[in-house]
C-alpha positions as CSV (number, residue, x, y, z in Angstrom):
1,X,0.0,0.0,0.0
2,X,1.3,3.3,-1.0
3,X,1.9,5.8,2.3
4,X,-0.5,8.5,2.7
5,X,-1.5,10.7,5.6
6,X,-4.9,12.2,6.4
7,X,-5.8,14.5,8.5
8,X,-9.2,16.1,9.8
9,X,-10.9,18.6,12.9
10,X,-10.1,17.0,16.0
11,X,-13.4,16.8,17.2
12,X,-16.9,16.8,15.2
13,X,-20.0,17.1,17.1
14,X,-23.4,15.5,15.3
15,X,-26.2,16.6,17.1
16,X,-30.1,17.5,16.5
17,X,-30.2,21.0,18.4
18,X,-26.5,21.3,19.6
19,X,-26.3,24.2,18.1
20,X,-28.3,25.2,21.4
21,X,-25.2,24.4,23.8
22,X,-22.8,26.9,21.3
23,X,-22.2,28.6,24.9
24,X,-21.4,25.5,26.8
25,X,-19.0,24.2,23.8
26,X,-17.6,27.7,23.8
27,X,-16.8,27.7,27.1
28,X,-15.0,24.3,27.0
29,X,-12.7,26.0,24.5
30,X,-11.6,28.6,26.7
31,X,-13.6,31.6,25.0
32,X,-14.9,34.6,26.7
33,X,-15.2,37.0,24.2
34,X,-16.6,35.2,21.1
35,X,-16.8,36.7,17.6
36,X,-19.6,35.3,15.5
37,X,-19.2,35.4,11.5
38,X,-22.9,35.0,10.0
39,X,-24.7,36.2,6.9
40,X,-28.0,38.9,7.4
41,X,-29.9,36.1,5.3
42,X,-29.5,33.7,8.5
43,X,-30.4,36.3,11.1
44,X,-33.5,37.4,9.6
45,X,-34.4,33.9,9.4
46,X,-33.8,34.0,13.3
47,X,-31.4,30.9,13.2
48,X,-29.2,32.5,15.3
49,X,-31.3,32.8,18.3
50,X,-30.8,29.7,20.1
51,X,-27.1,30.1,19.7
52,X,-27.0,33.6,20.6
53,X,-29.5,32.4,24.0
54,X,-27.0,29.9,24.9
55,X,-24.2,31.9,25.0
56,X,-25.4,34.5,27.2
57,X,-26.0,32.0,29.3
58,X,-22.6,30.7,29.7
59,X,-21.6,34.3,29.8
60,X,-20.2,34.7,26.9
61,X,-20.0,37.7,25.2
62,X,-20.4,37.7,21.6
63,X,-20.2,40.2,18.4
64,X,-21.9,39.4,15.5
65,X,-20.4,40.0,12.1
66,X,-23.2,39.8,9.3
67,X,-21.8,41.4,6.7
68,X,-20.3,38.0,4.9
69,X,-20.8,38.1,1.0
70,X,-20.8,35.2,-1.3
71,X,-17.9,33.9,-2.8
72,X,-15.9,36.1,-0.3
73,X,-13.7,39.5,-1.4
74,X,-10.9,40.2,0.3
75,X,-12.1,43.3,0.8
76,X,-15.4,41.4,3.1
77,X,-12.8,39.0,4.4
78,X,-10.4,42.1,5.5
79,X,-13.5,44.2,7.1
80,X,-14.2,40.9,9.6
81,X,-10.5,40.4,10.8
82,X,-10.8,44.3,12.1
83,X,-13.6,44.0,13.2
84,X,-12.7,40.8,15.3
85,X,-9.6,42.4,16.2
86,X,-11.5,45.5,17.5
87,X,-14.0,43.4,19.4
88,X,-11.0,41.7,21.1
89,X,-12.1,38.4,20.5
90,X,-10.2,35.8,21.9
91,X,-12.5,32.7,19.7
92,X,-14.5,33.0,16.7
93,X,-17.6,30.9,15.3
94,X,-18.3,30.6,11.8
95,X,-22.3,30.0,11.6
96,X,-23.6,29.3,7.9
97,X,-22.7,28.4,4.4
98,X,-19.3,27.8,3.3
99,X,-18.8,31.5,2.4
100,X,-19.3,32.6,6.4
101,X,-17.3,29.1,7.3
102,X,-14.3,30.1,5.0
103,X,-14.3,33.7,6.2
104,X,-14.3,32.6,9.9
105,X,-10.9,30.1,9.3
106,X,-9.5,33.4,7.9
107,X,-10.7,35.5,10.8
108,X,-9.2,33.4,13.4
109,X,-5.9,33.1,11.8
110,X,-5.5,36.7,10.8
111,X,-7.0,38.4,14.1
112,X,-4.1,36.5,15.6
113,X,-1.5,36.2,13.6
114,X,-1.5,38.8,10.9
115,X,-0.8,38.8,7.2
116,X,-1.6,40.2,4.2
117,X,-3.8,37.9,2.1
118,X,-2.1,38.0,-1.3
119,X,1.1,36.4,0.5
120,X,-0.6,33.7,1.8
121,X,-2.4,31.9,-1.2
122,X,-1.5,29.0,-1.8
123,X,-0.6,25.6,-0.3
124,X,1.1,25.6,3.2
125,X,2.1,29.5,3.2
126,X,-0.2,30.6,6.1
127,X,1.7,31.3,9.6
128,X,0.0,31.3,13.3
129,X,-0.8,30.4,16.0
130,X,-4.8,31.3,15.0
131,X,-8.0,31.8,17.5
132,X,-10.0,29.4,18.7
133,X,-12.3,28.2,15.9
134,X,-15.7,26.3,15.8
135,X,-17.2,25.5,12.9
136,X,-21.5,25.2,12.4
137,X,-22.8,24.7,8.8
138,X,-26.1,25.8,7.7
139,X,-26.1,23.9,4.4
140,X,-25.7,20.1,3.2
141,X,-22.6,21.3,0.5
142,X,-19.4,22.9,0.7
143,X,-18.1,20.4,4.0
144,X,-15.8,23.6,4.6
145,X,-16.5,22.6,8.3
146,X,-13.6,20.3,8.3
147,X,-11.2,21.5,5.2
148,X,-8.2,23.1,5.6
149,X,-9.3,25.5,2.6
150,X,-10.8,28.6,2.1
151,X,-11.6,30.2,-1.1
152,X,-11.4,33.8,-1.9
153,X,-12.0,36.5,-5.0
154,X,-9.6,38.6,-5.6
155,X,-10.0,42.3,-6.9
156,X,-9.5,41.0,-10.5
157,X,-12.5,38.3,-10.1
158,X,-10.2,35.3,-9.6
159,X,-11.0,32.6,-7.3
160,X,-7.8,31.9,-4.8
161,X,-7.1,29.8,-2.1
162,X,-5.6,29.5,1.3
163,X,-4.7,25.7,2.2
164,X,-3.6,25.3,5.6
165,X,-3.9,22.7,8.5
166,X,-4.1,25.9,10.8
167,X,-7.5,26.3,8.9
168,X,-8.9,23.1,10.6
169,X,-11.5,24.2,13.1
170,X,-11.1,22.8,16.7
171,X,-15.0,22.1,16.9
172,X,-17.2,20.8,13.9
173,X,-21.0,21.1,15.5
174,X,-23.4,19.4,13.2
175,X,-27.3,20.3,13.7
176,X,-29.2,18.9,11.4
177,X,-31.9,21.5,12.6
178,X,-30.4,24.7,11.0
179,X,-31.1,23.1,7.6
180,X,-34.6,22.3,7.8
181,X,-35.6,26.0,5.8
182,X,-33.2,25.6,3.2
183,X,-35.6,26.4,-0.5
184,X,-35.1,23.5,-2.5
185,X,-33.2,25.2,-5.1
186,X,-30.3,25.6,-2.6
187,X,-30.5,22.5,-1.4
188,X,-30.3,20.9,-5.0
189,X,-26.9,23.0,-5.8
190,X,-25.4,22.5,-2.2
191,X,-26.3,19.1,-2.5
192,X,-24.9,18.6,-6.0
193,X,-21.4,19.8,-4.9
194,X,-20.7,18.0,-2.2
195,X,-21.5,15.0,-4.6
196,X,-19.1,16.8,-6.7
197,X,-16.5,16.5,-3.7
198,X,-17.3,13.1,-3.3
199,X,-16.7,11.9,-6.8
200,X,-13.6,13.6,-7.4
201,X,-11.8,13.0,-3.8
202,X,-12.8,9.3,-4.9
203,X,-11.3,10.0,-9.0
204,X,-8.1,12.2,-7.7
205,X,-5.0,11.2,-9.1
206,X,-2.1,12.6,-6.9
207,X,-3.6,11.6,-3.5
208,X,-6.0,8.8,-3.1
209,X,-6.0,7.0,-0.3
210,X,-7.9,4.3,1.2
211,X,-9.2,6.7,4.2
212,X,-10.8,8.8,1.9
213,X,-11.9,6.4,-0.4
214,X,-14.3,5.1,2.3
215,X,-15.3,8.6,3.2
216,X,-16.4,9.6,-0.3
217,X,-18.2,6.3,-1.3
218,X,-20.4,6.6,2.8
219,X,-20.9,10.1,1.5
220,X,-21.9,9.7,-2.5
221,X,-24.5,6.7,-1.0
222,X,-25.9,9.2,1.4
223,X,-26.1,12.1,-1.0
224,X,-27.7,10.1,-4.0
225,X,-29.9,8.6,-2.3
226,X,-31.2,11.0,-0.1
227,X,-31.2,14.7,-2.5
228,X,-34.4,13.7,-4.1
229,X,-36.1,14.2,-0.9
230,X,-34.4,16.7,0.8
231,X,-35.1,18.4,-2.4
232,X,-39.0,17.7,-2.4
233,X,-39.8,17.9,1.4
234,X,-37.1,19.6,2.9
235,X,-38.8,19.3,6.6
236,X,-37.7,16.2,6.9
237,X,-35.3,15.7,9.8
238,X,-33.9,12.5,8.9
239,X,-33.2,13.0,5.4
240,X,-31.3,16.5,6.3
241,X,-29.2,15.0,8.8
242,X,-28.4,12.2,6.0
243,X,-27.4,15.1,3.9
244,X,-25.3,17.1,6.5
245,X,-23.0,13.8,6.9
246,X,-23.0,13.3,3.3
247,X,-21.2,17.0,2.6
248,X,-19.2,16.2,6.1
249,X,-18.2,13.0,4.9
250,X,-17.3,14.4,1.3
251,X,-15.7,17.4,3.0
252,X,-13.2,14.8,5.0
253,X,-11.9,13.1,1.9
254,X,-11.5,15.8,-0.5
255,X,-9.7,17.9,2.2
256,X,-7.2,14.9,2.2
257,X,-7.8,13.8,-1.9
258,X,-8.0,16.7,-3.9
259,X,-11.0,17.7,-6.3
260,X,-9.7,18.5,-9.5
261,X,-11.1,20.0,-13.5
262,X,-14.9,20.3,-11.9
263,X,-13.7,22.9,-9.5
264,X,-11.4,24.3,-11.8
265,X,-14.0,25.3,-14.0
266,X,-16.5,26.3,-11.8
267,X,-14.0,29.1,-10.1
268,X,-14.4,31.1,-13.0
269,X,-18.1,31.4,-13.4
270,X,-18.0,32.3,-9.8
271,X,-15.3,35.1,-9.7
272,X,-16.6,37.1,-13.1
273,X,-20.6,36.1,-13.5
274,X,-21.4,35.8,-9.4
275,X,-23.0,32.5,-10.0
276,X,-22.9,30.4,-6.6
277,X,-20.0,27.8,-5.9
278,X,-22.9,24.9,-6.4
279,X,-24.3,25.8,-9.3
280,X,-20.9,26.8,-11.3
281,X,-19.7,23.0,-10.2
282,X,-23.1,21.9,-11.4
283,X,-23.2,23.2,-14.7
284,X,-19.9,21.8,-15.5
285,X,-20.6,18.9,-13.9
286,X,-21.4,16.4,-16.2
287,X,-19.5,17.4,-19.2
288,X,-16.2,17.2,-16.9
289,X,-17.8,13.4,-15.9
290,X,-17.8,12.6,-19.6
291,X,-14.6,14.0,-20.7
292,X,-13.1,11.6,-17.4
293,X,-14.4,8.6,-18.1
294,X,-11.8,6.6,-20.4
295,X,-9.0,7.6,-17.8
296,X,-11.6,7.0,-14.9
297,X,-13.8,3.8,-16.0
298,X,-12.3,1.6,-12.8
299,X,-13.5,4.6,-10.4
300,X,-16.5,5.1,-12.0
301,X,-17.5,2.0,-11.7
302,X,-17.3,1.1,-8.9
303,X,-19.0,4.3,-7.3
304,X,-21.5,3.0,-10.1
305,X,-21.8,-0.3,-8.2
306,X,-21.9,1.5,-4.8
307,X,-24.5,3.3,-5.9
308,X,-26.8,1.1,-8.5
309,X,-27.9,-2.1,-7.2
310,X,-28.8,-3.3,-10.8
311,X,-25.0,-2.5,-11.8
312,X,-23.5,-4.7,-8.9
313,X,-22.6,-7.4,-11.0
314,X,-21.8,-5.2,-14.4
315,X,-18.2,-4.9,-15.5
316,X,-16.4,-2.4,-15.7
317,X,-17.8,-0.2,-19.1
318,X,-20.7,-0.8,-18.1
319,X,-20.9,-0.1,-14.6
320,X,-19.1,3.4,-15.4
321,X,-21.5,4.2,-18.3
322,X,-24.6,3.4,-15.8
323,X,-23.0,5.7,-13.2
324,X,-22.5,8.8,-15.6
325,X,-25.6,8.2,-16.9
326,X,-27.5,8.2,-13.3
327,X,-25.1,10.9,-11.9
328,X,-26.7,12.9,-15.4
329,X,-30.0,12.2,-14.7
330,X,-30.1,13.1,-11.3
331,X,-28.4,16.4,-11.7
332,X,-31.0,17.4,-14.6
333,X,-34.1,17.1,-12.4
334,X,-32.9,19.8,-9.8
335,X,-34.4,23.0,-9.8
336,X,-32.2,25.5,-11.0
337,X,-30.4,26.5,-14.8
338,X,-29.3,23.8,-16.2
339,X,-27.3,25.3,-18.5
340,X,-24.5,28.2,-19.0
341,X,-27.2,29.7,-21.0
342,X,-30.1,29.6,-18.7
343,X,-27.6,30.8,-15.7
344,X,-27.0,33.5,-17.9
345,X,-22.9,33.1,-19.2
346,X,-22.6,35.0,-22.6
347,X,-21.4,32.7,-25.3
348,X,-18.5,35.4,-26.3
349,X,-16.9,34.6,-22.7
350,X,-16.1,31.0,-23.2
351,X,-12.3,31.7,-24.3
352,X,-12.1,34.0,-21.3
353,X,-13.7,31.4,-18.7
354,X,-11.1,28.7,-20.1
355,X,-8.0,30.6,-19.9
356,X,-8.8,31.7,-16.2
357,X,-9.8,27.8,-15.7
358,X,-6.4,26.7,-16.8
359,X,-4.7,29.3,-14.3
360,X,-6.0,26.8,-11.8
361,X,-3.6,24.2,-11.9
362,X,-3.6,23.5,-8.1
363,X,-6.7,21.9,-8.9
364,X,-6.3,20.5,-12.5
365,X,-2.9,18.7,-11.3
366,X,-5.7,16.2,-9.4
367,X,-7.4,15.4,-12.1
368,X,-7.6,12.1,-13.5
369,X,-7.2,13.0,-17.0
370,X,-5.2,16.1,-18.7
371,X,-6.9,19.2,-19.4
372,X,-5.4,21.6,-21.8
373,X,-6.8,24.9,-23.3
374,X,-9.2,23.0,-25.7
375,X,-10.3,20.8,-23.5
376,X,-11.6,23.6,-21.1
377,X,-13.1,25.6,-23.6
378,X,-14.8,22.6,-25.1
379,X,-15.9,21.7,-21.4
380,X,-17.6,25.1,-21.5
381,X,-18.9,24.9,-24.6
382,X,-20.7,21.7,-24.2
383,X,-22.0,22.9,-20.7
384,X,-23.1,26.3,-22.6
């Protein structure tokens, strides 16, 4: 067996309303003075208010930053680590989707140790010590709760990247509650990408290992199965806690198995048309699953297997057609564009969109077959 290592948070926490004991879990960490990183969307919908209770409770004091924008700036990103360092905060929560989860990894490094942000993008360039950091996701998607990543736009609407174990949260807190009011539109695009994350952790080529493996196989089973009805009756407690350990699950092995051409096209759509992170990787989605599958039949197959009882005993072509073809058909009955066309992509930026993509070779290194220039813009193309 080849060596690998893996690595993860140090301590996840699944529980239906622990999101309720935020205070008591606070505490344990050492925090007094707590700064929370949200999104205004998440304390309109009063989500917050149990959290917010508990800690008061434990005496904790605690200053909410709302202002977290999608596909974080830098700029956004900057404006929280003052305002964290001005609150003297001594632990920080990130509460939401992965755009307020990402911002809080950067909050908690920067507020301690700081450093500009264009110097630290990249793999392994970040310094600390960092804050205290608990993690508490509010969608079934990014798994940001336990990745040593977060992603960025820069002033010239490129999608960048901070990887760092210093980004691994102490705390994951899982509550399955928080997600019970997601619409079904964002449910069927967060859902989509973390079975994105699942399939390419499992299809990586530089760092497969039989740890993640398991993870993304548990997690594409609980995803596929379980998105339909999340989708269509998203009240239902069970399914959304099947969903938040799917995206946990996929979030574990690609933090440890890279994702690779998916991603690398998606960053684009994000950083210059504003699109969110689930729908740019759904949209390219497929047509990157086509384009893989002579260098990625053996994978696919047997996630086919995993997946499809009727394939179980298929070889391998035909197992990997069946799982394309299911992946395909799955992804085209959720409720958003399903097309570059519909999501509103102008046909005249495809050359543009491809060169970016191919500036993201951090990703495209993982992937399990080469992607040059034509291969992108053909990707786009056939998405469009």
């Amino acid at each position: 067996m080849s060596q690998f290592s893996f690595e993860t948070a140090p301590k996840i926490i699944c529980e239906q309303g622990g999101a309720d004991r935020l205070g008591e879990i606070a505490k344990g960490l050492g925090i007094t003075r707590l700064f929370l990183v949200t999104d205004a969307g998440l304390i309109k919908a009063r989500l917050l208010d149990g959290a917010l209770a508990s800690l008061a409770a434990a005496g904790v004091t605690a200053t909410v930053f709302s202002e977290v924008l999608a596909d974080p700036p830098e700029l956004s990103v900057q404006a929280a680590v003052d305002a964290a360092r001005a609150a003297g905060a001594d632990g920080v929560v990130g509460f939401g989707g992965g755009s307020s989860l990402d911002t809080a990894k950067l909050v908690a490094l920067l507020a301690r140790t700081p450093q500009a942000l264009p110097t630290i993008y990249g793999i392994g360039l970040a310094r600390g010590p960092r804050l205290p950091l608990i993690q508490v996701p509010t969608t079934a998607g990014t798994g940001s709760e336990v990745t040593p990543i977060s992603i960025l736009t820069t002033p010239s609407h490129e999608k960048k990247g901070v990887v760092s174990p210093l980004l691994y949260p102490d705390i994951a807190l899982l509550d399955s509650r928080l997600t019970l009011g997601l619409p079904p539109a964002v449910t069927a695009m967060t859902g989509v990408d973390a079975m994105v994350h699942a399939i390419e952790a499992y299809t990586t080529r530089l760092k497969k290992n039989p740890l993640s493996d398991a993870l993304a196989v548990k997690a594409l089973q609980l995803l596929y199965a379980n998105l339909p009805a999340a989708v269509n009756d998203g009240k239902d407690a069970a399914v959304r806690e099947s969903m938040l350990l799917g995206s946990l699950f996929a979030g574990m092995a690609f933090a440890n198995a890279p994702v690779g051409a998916v991603h690398a096209l998606a960053y684009p759509l994000g950083g210059h048309y504003g699109l969110p992170h689930g729908l740019s990787n759904s949209l390219v989605f497929v047509p990157v699953l086509r384009f893989n599958l002579t260098a990625a039949q053996s994978h696919y197959a047997e996630l086919g297997r995993a997946i499809l009882p009727e394939v179980s005993a298929a070889g391998g072509a035909q197992a990997a057609a069946a799982f394309v073809a299911a992946i395909a058909q799955r992804v085209a009955t959720m409720p958003y564009a399903q097309s570059l066309h519909a999501a509103g992509v102008l046909q005249g930026d495809l050359p543009m969109l491809a060169e970016d993509a191919m500036k993201v070779q951090r990703l495209l290194v993982n992937n399990p077959r080469d992607v040059a220039y034509a291969d992108a813009l053909a990707l786009y193309q056939a998405a469009f």
